[in-house]
Each structure stands twice: as C-alpha cells, then as structure tokens.
PDB file of the backbone (N, CA, C, O) and the ligand in Angstrom, with CONECT records:
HET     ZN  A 101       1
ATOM      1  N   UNK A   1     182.656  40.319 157.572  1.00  0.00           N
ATOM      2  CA  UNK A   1     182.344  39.890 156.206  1.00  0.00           C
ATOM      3  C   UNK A   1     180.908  40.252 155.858  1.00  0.00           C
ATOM      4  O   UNK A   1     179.913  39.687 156.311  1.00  0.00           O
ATOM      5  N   UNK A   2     180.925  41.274 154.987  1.00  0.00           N
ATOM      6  CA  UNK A   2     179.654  41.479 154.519  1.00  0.00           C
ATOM      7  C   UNK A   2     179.275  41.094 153.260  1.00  0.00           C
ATOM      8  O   UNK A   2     179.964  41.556 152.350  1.00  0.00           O
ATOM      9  N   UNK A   3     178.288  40.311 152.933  1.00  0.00           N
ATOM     10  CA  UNK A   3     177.706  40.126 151.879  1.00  0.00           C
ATOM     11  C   UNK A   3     176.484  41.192 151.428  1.00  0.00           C
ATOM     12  O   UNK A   3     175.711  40.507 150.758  1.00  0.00           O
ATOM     13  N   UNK A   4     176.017  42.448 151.496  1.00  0.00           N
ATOM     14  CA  UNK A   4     175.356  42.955 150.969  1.00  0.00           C
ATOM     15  C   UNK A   4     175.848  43.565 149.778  1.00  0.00           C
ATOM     16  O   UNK A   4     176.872  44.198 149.522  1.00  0.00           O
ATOM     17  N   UNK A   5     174.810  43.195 149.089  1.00  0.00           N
ATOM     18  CA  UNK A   5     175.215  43.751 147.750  1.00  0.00           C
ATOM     19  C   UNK A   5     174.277  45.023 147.318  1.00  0.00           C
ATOM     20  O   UNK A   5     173.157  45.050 147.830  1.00  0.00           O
ATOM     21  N   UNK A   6     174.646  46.106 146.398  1.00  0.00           N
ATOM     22  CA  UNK A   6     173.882  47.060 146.110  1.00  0.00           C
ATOM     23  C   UNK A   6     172.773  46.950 144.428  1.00  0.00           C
ATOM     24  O   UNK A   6     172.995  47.508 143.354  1.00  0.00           O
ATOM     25  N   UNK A   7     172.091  46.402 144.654  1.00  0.00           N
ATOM     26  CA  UNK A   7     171.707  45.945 142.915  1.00  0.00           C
ATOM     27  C   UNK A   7     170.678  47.326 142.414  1.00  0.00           C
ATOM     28  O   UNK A   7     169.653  47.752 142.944  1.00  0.00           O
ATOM     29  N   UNK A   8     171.319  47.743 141.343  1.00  0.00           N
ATOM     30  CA  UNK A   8     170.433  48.828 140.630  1.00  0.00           C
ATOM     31  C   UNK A   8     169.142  48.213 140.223  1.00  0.00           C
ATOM     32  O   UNK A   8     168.976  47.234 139.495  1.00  0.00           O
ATOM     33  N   UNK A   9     168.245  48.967 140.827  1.00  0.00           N
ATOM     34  CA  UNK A   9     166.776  48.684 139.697  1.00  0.00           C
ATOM     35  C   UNK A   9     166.694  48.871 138.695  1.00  0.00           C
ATOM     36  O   UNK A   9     166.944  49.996 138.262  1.00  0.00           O
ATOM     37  N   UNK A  10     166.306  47.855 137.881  1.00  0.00           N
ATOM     38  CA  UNK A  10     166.450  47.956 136.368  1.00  0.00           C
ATOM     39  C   UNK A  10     164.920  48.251 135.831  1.00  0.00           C
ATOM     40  O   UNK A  10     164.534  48.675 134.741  1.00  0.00           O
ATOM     41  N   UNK A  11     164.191  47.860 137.029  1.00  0.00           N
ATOM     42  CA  UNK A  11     162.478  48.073 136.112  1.00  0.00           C
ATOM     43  C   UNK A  11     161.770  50.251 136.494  1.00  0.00           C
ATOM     44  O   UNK A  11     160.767  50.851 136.881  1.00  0.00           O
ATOM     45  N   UNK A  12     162.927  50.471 136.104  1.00  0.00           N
ATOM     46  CA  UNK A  12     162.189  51.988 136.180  1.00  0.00           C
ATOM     47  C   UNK A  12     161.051  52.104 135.111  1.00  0.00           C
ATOM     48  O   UNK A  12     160.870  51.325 134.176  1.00  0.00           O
ATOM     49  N   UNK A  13     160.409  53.076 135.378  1.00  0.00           N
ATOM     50  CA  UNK A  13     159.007  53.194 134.266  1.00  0.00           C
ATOM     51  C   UNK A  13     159.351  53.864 133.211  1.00  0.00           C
ATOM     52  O   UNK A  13     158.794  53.572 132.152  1.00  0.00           O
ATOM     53  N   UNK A  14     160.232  54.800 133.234  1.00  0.00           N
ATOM     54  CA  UNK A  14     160.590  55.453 131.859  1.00  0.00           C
ATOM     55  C   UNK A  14     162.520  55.366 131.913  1.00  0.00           C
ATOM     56  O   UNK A  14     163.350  54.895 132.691  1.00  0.00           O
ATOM     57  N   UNK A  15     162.545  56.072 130.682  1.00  0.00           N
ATOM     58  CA  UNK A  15     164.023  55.715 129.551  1.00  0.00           C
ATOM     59  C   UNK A  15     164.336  57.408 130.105  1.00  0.00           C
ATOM     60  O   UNK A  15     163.510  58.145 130.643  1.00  0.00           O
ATOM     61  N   UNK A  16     165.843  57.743 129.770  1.00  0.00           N
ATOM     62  CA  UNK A  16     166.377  58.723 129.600  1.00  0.00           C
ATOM     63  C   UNK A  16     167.084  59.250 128.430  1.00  0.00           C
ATOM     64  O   UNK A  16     168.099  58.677 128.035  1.00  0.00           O
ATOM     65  N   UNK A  17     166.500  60.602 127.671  1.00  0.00           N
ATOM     66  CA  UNK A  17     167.132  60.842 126.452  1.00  0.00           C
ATOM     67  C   UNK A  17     168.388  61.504 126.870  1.00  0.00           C
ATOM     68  O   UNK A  17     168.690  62.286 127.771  1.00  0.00           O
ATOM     69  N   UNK A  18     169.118  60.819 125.739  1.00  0.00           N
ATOM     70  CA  UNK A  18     170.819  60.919 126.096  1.00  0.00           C
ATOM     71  C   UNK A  18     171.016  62.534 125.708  1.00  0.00           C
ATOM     72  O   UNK A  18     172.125  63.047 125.859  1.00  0.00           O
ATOM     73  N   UNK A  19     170.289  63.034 125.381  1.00  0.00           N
ATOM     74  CA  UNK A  19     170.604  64.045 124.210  1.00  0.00           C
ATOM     75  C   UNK A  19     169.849  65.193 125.022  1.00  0.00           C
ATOM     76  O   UNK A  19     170.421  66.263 124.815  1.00  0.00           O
ATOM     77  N   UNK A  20     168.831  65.318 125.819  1.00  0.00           N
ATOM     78  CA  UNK A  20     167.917  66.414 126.444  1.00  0.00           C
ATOM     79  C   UNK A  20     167.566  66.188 127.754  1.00  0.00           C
ATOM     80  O   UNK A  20     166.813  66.914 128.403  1.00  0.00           O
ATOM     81  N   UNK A  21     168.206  65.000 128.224  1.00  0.00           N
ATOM     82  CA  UNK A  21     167.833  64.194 129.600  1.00  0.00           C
ATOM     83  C   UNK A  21     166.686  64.220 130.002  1.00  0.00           C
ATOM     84  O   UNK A  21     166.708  64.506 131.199  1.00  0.00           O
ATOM     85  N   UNK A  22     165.491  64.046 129.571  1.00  0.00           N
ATOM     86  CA  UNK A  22     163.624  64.108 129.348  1.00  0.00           C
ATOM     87  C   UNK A  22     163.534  62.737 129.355  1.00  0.00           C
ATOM     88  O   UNK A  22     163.992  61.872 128.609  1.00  0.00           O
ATOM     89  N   UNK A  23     162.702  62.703 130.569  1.00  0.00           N
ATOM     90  CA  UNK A  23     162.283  61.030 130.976  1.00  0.00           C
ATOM     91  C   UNK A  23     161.059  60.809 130.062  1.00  0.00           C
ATOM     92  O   UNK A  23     160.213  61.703 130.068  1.00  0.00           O
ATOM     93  N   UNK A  24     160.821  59.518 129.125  1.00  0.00           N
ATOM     94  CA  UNK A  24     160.177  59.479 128.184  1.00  0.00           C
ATOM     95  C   UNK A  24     159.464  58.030 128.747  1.00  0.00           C
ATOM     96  O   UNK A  24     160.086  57.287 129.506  1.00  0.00           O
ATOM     97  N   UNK A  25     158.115  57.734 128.290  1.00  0.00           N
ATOM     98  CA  UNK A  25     157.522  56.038 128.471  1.00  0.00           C
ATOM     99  C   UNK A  25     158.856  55.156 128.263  1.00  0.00           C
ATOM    100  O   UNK A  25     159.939  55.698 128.039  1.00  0.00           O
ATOM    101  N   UNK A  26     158.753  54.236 128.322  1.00  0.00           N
ATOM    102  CA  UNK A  26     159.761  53.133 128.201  1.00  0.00           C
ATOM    103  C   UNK A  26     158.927  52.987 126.592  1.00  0.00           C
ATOM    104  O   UNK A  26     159.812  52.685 125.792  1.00  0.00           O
ATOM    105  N   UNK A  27     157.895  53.069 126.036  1.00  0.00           N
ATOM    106  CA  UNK A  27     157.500  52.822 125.010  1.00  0.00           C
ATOM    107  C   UNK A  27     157.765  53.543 123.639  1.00  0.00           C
ATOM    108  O   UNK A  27     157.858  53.003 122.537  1.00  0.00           O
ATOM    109  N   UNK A  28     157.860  54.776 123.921  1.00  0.00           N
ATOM    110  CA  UNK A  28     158.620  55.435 123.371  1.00  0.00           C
ATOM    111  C   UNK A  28     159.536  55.292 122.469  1.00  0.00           C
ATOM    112  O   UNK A  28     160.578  54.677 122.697  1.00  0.00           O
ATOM    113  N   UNK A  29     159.218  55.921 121.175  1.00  0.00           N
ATOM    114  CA  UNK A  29     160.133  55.462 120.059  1.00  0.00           C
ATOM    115  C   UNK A  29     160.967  57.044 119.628  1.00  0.00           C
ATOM    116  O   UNK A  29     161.911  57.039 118.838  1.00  0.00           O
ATOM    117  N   UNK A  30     160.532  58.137 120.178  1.00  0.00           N
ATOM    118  CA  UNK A  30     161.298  59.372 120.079  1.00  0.00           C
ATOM    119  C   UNK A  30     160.711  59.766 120.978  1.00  0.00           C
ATOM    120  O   UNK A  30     159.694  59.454 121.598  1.00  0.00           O
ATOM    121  N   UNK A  31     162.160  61.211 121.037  1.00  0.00           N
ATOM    122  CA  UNK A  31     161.881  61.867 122.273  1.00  0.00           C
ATOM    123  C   UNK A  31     160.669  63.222 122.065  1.00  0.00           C
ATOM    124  O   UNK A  31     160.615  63.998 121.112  1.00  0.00           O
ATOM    125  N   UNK A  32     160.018  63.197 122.946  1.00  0.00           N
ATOM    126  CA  UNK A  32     158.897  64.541 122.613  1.00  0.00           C
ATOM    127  C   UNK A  32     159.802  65.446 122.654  1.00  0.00           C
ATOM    128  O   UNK A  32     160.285  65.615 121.534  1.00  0.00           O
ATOM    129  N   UNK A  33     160.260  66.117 123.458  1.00  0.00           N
ATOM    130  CA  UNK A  33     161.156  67.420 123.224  1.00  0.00           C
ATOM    131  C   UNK A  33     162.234  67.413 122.366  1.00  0.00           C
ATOM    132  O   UNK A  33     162.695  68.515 122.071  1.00  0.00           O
ATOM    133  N   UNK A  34     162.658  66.594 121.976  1.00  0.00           N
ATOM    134  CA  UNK A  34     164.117  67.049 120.919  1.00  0.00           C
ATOM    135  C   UNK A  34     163.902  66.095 119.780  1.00  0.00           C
ATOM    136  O   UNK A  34     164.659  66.233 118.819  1.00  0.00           O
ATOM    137  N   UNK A  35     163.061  65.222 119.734  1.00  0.00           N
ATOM    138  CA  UNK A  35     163.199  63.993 118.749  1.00  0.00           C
ATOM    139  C   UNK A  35     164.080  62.956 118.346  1.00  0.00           C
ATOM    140  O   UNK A  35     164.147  62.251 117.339  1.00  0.00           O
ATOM    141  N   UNK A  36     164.740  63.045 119.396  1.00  0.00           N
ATOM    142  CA  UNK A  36     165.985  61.936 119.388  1.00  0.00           C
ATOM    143  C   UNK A  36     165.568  60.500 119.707  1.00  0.00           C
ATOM    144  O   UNK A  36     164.585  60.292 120.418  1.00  0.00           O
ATOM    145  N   UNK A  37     166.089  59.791 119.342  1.00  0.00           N
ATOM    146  CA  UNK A  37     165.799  58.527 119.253  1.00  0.00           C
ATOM    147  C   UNK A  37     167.396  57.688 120.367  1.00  0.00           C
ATOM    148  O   UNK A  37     167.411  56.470 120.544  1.00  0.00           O
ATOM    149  N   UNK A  38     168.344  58.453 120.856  1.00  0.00           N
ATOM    150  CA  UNK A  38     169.120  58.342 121.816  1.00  0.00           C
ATOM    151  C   UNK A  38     168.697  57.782 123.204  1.00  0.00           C
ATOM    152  O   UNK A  38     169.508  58.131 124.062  1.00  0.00           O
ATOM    153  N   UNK A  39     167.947  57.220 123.565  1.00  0.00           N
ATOM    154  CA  UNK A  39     167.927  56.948 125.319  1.00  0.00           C
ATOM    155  C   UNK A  39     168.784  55.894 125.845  1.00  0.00           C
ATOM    156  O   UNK A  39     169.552  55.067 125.352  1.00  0.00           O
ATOM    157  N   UNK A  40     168.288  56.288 127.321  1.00  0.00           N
ATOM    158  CA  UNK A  40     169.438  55.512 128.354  1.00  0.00           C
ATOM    159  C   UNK A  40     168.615  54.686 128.795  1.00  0.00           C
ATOM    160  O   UNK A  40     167.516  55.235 128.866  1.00  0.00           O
ATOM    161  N   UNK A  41     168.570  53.339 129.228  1.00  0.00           N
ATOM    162  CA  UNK A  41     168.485  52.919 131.073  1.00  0.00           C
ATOM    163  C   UNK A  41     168.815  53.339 131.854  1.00  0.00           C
ATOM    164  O   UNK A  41     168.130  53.170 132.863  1.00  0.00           O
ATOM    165  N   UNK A  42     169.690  53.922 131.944  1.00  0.00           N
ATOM    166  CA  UNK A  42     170.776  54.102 132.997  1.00  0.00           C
ATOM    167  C   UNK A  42     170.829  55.288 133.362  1.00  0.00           C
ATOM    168  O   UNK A  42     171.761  56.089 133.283  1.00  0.00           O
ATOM    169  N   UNK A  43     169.466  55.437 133.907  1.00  0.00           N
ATOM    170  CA  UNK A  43     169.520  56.905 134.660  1.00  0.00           C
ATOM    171  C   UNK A  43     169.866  57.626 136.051  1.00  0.00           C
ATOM    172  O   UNK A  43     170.571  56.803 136.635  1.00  0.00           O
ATOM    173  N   UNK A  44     169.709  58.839 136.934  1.00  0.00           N
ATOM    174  CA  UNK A  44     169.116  58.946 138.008  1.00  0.00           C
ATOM    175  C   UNK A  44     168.819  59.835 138.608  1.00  0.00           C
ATOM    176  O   UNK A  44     169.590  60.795 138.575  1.00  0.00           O
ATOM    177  N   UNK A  45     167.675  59.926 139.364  1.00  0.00           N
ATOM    178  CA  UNK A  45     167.193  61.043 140.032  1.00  0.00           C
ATOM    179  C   UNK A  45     166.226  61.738 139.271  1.00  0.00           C
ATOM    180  O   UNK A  45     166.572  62.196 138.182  1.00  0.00           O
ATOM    181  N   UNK A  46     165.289  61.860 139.595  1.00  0.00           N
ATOM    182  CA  UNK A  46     164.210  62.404 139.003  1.00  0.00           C
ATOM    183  C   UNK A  46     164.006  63.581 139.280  1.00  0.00           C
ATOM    184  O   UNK A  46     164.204  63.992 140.424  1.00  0.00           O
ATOM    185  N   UNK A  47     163.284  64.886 137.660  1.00  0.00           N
ATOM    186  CA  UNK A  47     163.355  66.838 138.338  1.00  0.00           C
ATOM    187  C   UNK A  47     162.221  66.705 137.640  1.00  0.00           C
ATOM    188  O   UNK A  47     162.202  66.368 136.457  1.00  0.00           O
ATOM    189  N   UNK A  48     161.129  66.981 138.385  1.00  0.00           N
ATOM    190  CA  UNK A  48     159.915  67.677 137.544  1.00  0.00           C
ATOM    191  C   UNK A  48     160.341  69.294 137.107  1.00  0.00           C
ATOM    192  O   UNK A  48     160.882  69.932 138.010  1.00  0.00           O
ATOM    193  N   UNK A  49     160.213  69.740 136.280  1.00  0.00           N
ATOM    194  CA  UNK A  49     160.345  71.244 135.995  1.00  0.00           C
ATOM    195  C   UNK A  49     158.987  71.847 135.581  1.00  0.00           C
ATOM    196  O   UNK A  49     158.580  71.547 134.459  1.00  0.00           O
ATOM    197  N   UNK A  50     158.442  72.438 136.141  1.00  0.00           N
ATOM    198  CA  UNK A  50     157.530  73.303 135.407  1.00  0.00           C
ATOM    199  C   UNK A  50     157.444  74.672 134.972  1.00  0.00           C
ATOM    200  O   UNK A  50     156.608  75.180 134.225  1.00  0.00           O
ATOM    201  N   UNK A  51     158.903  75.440 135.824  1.00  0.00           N
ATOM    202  CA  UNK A  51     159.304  76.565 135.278  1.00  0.00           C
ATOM    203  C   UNK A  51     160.270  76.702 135.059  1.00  0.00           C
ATOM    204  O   UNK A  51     161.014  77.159 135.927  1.00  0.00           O
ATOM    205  N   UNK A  52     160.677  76.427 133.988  1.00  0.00           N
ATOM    206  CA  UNK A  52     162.602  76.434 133.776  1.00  0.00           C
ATOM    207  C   UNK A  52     163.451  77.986 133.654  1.00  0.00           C
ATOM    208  O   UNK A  52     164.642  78.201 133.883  1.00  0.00           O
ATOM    209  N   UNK A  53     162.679  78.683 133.336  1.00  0.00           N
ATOM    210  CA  UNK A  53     162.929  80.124 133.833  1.00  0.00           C
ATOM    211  C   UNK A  53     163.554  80.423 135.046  1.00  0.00           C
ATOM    212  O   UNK A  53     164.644  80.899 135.366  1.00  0.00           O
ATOM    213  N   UNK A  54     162.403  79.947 135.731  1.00  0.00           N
ATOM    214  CA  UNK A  54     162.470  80.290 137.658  1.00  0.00           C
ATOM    215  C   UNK A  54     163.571  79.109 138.057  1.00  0.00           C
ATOM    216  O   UNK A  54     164.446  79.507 138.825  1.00  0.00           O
ATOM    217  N   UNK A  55     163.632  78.126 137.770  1.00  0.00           N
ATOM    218  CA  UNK A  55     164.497  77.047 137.962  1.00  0.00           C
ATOM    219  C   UNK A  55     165.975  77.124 137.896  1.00  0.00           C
ATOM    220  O   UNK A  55     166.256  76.925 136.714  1.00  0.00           O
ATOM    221  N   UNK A  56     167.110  77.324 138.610  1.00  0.00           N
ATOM    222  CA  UNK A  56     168.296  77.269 138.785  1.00  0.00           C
ATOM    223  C   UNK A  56     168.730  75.734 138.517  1.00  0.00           C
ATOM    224  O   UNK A  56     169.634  75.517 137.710  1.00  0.00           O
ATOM    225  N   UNK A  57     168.148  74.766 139.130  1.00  0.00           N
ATOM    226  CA  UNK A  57     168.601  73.475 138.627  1.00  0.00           C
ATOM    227  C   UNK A  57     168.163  73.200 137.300  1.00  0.00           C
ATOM    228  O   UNK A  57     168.662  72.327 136.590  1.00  0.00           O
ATOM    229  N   UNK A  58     167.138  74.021 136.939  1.00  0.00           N
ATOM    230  CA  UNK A  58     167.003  73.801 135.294  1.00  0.00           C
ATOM    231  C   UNK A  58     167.865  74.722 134.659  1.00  0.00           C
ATOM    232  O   UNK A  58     168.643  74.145 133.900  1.00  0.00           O
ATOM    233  N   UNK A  59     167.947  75.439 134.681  1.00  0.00           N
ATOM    234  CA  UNK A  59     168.969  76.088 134.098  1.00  0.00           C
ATOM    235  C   UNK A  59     170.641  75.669 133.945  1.00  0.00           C
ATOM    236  O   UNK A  59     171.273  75.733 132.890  1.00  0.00           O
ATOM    237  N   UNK A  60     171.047  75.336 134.945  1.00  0.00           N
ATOM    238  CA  UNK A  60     172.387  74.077 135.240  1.00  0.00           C
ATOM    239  C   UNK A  60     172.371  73.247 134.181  1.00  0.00           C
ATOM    240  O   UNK A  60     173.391  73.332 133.497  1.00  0.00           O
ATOM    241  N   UNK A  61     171.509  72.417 133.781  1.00  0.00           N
ATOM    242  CA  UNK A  61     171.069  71.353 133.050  1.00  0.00           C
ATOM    243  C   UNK A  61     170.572  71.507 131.437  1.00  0.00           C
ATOM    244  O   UNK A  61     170.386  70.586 130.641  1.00  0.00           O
ATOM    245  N   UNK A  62     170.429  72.858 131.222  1.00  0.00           N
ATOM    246  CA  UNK A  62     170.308  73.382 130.241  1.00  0.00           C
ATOM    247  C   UNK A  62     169.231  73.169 130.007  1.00  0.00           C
ATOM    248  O   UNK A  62     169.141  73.305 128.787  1.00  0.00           O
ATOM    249  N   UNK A  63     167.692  72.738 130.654  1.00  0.00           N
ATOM    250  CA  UNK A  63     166.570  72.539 130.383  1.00  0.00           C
ATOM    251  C   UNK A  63     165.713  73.691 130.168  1.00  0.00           C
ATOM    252  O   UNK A  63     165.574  74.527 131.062  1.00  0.00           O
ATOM    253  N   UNK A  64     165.086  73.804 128.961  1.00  0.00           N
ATOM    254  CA  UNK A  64     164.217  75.328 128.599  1.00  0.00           C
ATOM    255  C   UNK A  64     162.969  74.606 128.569  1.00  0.00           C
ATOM    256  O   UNK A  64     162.183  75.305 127.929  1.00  0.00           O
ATOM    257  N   UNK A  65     162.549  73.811 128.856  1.00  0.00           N
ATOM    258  CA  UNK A  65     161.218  73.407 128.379  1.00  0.00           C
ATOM    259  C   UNK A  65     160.776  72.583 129.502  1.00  0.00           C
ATOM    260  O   UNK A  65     161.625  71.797 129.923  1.00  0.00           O
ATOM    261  N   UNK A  66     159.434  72.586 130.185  1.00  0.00           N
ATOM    262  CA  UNK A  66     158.762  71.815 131.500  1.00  0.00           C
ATOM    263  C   UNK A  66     158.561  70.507 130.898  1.00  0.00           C
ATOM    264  O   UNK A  66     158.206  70.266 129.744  1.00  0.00           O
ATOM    265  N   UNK A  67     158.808  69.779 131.738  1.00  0.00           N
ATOM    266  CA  UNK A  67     158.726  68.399 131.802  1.00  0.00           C
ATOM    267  C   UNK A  67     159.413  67.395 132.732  1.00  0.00           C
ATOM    268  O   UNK A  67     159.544  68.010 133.790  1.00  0.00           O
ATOM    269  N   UNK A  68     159.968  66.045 132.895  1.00  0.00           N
ATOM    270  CA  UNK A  68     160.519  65.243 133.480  1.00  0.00           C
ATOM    271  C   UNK A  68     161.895  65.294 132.842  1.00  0.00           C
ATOM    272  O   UNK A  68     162.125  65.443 131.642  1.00  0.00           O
ATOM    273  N   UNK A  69     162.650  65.168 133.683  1.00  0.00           N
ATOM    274  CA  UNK A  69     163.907  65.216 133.479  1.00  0.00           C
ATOM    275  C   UNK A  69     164.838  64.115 134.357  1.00  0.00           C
ATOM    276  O   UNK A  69     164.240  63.891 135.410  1.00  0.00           O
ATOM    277  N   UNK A  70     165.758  63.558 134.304  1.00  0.00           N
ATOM    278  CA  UNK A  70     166.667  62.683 134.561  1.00  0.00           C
ATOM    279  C   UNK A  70     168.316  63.861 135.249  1.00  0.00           C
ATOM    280  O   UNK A  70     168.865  64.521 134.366  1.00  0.00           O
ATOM    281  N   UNK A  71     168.698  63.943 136.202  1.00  0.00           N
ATOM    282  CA  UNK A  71     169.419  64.222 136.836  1.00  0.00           C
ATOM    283  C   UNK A  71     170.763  63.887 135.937  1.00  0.00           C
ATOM    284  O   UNK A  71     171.438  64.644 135.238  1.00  0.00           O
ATOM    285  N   UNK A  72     170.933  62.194 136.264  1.00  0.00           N
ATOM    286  CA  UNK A  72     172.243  62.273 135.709  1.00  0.00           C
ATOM    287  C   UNK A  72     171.811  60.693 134.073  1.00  0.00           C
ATOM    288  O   UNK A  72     170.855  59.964 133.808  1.00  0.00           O
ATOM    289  N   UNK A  73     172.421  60.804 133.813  1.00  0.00           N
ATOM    290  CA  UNK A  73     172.473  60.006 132.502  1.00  0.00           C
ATOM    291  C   UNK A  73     173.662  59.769 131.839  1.00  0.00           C
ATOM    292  O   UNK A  73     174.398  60.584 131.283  1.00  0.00           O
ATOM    293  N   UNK A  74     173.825  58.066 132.001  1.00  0.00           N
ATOM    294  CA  UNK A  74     174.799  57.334 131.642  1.00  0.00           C
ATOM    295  C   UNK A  74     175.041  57.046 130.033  1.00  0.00           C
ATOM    296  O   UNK A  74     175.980  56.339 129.667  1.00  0.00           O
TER     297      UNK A  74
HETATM  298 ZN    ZN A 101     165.381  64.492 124.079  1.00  0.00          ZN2+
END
C-alpha cells in the first residue's frame, strides 16, 4: 500500500502562451512574441532557443523566434 502521491507544482515563475508556447512573467498581460492574451498554467519542460534556425527542436515546435519556450502546453 502506497500512499505517495505525485502533486504538480503549481508555483512555477512564468505562464505558457497557448498560442506560441513562449514562457512569459506570470505578470504578464500579453504575450511579447505573438500578443496573445491566451496562457496556460499548465505547462512543461522548459527550451531556451537562441537559434531557431540551427534548432531541430525548434523547428518541430514551430518556433522562429529566440526565447523561452514551454515544451508541452495544456
Ligand atoms: Zn504567444
């Protein structure tokens, strides 16, 4: 009998835009890269990109522009 439970962290430092997956402040009232006003909590995995050119996982993800990015988004 196991009682461990798996509890998601809810206090991450930034939001995920639903729309460009670009990790934004939690303060944040739009997104810098696309201007969407769409975000998640519910993110995961963190991609710095700084060359999305050279980047195969940026490219996957459809990311053209350097910045923080969110893996997957709920
Ligand atoms: Zn965005």
């Amino acid at each position: 009998m196991s009682s461990a439970r798996r509890a998601r962290v809810k206090m991450k430092p930034f939001k995920a835009c639903r729309n460009c997956k670009s990790l934004v402040d939690r303060e944040a009232e739009v997104c810098p890269i696309c201007k969407s006003t769409n975000f998640s909590e519910d993110w995961e995995g963190a991609l710095f990109v700084v060359s999305p050119e050279k980047s195969e996982v940026a490219k996957a993800l459809g990311i053209s522009r350097p910045g923080r990015y969110a893996l997957r988004v709920r």
